[in-house]
N, C-alpha and C positions, 0 to 999 in steps of 0.2 A: 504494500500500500504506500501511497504516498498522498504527502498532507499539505494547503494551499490554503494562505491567508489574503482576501482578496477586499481592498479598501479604496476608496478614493484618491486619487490621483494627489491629493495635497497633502497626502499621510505617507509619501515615500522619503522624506531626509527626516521623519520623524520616527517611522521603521528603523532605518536604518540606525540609527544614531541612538535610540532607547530599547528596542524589540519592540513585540506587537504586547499591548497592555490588554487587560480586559475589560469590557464592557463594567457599568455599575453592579449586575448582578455577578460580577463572576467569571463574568462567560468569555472566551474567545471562540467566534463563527472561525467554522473552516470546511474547507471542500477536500473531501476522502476520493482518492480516484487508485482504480488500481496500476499497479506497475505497466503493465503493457495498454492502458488503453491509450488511444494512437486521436480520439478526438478532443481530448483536454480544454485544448483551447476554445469548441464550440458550448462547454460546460461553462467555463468560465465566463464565456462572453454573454452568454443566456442568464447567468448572474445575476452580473453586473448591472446588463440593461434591465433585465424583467423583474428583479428583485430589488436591486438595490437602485434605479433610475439613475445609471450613470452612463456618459458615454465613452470614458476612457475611466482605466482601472494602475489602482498597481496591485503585481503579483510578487506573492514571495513565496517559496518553497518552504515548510519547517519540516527540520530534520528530527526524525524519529527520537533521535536521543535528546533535544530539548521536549519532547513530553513528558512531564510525570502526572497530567490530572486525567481525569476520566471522562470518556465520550460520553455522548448520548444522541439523542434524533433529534434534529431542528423541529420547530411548530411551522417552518415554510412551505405553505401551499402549492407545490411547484413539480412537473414532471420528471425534473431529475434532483429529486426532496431525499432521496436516498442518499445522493451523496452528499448532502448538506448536511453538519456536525456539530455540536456543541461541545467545546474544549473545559470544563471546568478547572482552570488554573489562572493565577494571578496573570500569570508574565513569561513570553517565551524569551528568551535572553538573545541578544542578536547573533552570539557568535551561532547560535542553531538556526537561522534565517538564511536564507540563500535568495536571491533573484532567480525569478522565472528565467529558464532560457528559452527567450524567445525562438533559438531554431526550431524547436517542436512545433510552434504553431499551424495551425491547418492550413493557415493563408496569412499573407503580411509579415511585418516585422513590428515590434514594436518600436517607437519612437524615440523612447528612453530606456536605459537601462532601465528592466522593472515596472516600464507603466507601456501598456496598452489598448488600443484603439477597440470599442467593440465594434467586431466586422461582421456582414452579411444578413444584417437582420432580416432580410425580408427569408432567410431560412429558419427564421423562428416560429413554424406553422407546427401541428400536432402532428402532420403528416412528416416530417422531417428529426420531429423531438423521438417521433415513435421508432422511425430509424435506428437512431442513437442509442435511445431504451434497449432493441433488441439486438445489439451491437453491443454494449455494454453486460447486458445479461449472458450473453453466450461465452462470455469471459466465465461464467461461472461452470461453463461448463465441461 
């Protein structure tokens, strides 16, 4: 598995420079995707824009060894609500933060080390998500 903190674009020299802190209750939001899945970046981007109304993001990878608090399931009403996670711990400490690497992305590059554009929305239809659902699932199997 691997673990994705994904925030607004005016939250990357604040990232960087303190780690990702938590919400009032607790909480650090992150996106759970597995090792090989190869569409990452349409997760992401579907986010950002649909969840979170943004239209560029920053991304950072947290590394497995800065976890020590406990998941659980987002309350996010969203087709890929699976991979949406709730980190119960104060504070990932930077050195366990990495930037996205953008070569993965499906399409583009990002702009900035760390911050990306969300692209292609008009692939945001159910017919498209449901793609990705059964692409994502057959990982499982």
């Amino acid at each position: 598995m691997r673990y994705f903190y994904l925030a607004p674009e005016n939250e990357l020299s604040t990232v960087f420079t303190g780690g990702i802190k938590a919400d009032v209750n607790g909480e650090i939001k992150v996106i759970v995707l597995k090792d090989d899945f190869l569409m990452d970046k349409f997760i992401f981007d579907a986010y950002a824009y649909e969840v979170l109304g943004l239209e560029a993001y920053c991304l950072f990878q947290v590394l497995l060894s800065g976890i020590s608090g406990e998941f659980s399931d987002s309350d996010v009403e969203h087709p890929f609500s699976s991979c949406f996670k709730v980190l119960k711990q104060e504070t990932v400490e930077r050195q366990f933060i990495a930037p996205y690497n953008s070569e993965t992305s499906y399409e583009g590059m990002g702009y900035e080390e760390g911050v990306f554009p969300v692209e292609n929305k008009e692939k945001f239809t159910p017919e498209y998500k449901q793609k990705i659902l059964e692409y994502l699932s057959a990982l499982d199997d």
